[in-house]
N, C-alpha and C positions, 0 to 999 in steps of 0.2 A: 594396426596389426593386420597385414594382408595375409592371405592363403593363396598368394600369387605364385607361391615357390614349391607349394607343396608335392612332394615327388621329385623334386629335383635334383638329380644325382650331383655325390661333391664330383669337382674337378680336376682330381688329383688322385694318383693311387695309392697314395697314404692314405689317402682319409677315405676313398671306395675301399680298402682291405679292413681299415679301421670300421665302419660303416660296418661291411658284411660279417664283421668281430660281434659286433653289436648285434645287430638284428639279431645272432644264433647263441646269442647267452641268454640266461637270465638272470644274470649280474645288470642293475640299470644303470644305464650309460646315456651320455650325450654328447657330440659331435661339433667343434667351434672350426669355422674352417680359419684360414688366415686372412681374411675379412672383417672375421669378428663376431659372424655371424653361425647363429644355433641351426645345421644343417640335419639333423636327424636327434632323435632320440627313442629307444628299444620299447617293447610291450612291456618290461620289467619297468623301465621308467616313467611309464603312464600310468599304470598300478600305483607307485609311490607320489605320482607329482599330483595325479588326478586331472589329469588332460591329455587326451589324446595328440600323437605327434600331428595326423592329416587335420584335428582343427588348430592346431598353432601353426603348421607351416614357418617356414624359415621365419626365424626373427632375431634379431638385433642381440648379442651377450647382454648387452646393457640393460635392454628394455626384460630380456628375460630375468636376470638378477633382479630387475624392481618388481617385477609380479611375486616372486620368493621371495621377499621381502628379509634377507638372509640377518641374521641374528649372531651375535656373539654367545656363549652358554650363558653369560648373565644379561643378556637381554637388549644390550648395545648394539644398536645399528650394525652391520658390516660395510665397510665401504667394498663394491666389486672388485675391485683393485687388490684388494685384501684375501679374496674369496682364492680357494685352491684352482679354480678356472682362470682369475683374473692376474697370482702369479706367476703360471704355468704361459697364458699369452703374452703377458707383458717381458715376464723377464726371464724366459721361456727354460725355466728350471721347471721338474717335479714337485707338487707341492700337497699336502695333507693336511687335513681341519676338521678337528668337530665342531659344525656349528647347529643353531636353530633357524628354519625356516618355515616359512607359510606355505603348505603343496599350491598349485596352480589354480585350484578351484575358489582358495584364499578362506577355506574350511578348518583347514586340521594344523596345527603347528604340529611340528616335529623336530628331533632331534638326529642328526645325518653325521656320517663319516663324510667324508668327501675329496678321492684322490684327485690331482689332475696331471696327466703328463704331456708336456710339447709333442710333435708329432714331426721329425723331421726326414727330411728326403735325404734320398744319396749324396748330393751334393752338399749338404748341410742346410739347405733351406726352409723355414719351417713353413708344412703344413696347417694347421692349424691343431688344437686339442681337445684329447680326449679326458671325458670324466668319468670317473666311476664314485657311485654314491652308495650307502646302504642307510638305510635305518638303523640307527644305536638300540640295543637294548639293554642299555643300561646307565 
């Protein structure tokens, strides 16, 4: 897990307006480019995940899914692929989930909504996707 990327603008202007979407909410979000890879994520979602974005620095969906260690409501594994991020890239539809996960610190389980929608360019190309997450309260 390097911090080799950290500040690294995405490459595309979906995902810079996506990005600059994010930084100014405080709805928490995070950023998959079409690489794969977690290129940003908000103050709102540092709050909730318990790790700041400048020490994670880019890394991997994959690798970030396993630090969440993402949960079904009864307690079943999630496979990534399954996860509303891993729909939304893979088979690059809209996709929505309540599930349970471990914030990033691997302290606190929690129970999360979790939108993800593709990100695609003019031409039909996808950028990569964006998520929005909340805390359940209920």
């Amino acid at each position: 897990m390097s911090n080799d990327h950290v500040g690294t603008a995405p490459r595309s202007l979906p995902l810079i307006l996506a990005r600059e979407l994010a930084a100014n909410l405080a709805t928490p979000m995070f950023l998959i480019d079409a690489d794969g890879l977690v290129v940003f994520y908000n103050e709102a979602a540092e709050l909730m995940l318990g790790k700041q974005y400048s020490e994670m620095g880019t890394i991997g969906a994959n690798d970030f899914g396993d630090m969440l260690k993402l949960e079904d409501l009864d307690g079943t594994p999630l496979r990534k692929r399954d996860s509303p991020s891993g729909v939304a890239f893979l088979l690059r539809e809209p996709a929505h989930r309540r599930l349970v996960a471990t914030t990033l610190g691997g302290n606190r389980r929690a129970t999360f909504e979790v939108t993800a929608y593709p990100l695609f360019g003019r031409t039909g190309d996808m950028h990569g996707v964006l998520t929005v997450f909340w805390e359940a309260t209920s």
